[in-house]
N, C-alpha and C positions, 0 to 999 in steps of 0.2 A: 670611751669617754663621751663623744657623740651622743650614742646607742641611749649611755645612761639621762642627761639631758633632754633626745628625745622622751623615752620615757617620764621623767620628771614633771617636764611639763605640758603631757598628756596628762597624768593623771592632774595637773593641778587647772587645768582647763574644764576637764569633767565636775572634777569638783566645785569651781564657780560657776560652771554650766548647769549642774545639778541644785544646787542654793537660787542661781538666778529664776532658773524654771521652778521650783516651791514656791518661790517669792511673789515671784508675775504672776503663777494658779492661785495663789493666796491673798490677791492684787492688795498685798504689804509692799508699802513703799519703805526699801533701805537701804544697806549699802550695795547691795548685791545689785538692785533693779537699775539696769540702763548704767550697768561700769563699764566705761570706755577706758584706755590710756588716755583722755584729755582729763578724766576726772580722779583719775591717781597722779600725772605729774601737773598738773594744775594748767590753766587756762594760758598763762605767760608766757610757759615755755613749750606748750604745744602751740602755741601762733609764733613761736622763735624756730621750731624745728619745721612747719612747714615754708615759713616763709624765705627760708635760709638757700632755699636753692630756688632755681630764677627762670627753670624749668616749668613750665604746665600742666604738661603730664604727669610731672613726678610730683607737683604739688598738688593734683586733683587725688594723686592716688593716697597720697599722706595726707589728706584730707579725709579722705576716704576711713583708712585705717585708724586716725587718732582721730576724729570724731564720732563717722556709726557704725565701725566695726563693736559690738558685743568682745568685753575683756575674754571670753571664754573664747570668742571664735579666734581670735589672735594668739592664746596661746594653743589650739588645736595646730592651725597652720603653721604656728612656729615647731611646733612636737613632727612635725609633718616633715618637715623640710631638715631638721636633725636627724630624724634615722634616715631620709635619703641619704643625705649626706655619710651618716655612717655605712651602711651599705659597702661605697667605695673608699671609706678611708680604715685602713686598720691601726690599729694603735696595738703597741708592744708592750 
């Protein structure tokens, strides 16, 4: 299940990776150019989800990730971190 996951959203990273790069070569501004997670769950509640822990480091980092991480590069490293994980988990 992992395995499958990983792959999922590998391939669905590539492919807003790939539309964002046509977009930015085409310097067409839309929805592709500059998609973070702060501009798909909106401004409110990405200031509720960093602000939610009282931590600095954990908020610079989720600062980091919902404001200029590139939507593409979030879900590569999320594709990333699913098949480690599957790796060592087997599922029956």
């Amino acid at each position: 299940m992992m395995a499958k996951l990983g792959i999922y959203s590998l391939l669905a990273g590539l492919f807003v990776g790939i539309f964002s790069g046509i977009s930015q070569f085409m310097e067409n501004k839309n929805f592709w150019v500059d998609l973070t997670i702060a501009k798909i769950i909106g401004e409110d509640n990405s200031e509720a989800i960093v602000g939610l822990i009282d931590v600095v480091l954990v908020q610079n980092s989720l600062d980091f990730i919902i404001y200029d991480l590139p939507f593409f590069g979030f879900l590569l490293g999320l594709s990333g971190i699913f098949l480690v994980i599957s790796l060592f988990v087997k599922s029956h």
